[in-house]
C-alpha positions in Angstrom: 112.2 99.7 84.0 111.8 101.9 80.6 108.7 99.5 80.0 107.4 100.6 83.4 107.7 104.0 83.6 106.4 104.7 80.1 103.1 102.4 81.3 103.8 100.0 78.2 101.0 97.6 78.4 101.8 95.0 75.6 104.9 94.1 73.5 105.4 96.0 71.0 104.4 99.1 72.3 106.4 101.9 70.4 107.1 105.7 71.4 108.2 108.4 69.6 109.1 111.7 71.1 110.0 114.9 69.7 113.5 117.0 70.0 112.1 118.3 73.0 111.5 114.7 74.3 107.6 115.0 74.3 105.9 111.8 73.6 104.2 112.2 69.7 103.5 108.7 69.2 102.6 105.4 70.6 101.2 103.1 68.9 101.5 100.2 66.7 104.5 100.2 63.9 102.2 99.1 61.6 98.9 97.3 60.1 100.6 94.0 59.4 100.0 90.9 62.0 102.6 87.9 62.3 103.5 88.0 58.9 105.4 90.7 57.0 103.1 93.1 55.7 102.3 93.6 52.0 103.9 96.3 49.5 101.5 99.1 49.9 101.1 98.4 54.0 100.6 101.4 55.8 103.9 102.2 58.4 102.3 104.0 61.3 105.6 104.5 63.0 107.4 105.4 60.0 104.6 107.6 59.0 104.4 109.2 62.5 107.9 110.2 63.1 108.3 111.9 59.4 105.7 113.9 60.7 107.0 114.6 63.7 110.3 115.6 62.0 108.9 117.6 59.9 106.1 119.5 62.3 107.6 118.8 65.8 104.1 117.2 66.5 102.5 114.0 66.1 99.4 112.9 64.2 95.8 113.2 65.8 95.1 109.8 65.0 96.7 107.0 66.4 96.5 103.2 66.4 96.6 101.4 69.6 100.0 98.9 69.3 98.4 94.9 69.4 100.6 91.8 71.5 100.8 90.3 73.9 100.3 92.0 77.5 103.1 92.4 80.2 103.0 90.8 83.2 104.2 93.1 85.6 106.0 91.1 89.0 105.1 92.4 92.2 108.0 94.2 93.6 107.4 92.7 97.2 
């Protein structure tokens, strides 16, 4: 699965890549919990991939995406 082969590890885990499909991002889309974040909430994904357009890389700094963990099925 696309989950699998990127090595997600809990939902939501986003990617972003560049134009030459290299991963720039993963992380966490942004610092709001259950609830819909505040006016002013910083959008890490957003954030990232505006970078990424505009550079072709993505930033340094990078917060971990927070969910719940995938249960991977053994394939036996």
């Amino acid at each position: 699965t696309v989950a699998r082969d990127y090595v997600a590890v809990c939902t939501p885990d986003f990617f972003g890549f560049n134009s030459e499909l290299g991963l720039q991002y993963r992380g966490r889309l942004d610092a709001s919990r259950r609830e819909a974040g505040a006016p002013g909430l910083r959008r890490d994904l957003f954030e990232a991939m505006k970078q990424v357009a505009r550079t072709g890389d993505g930033p340094l700094d990078q917060v971990a995406s927070i969910g719940c963990s995938i249960k991977w099925k053994d394939d036996a």
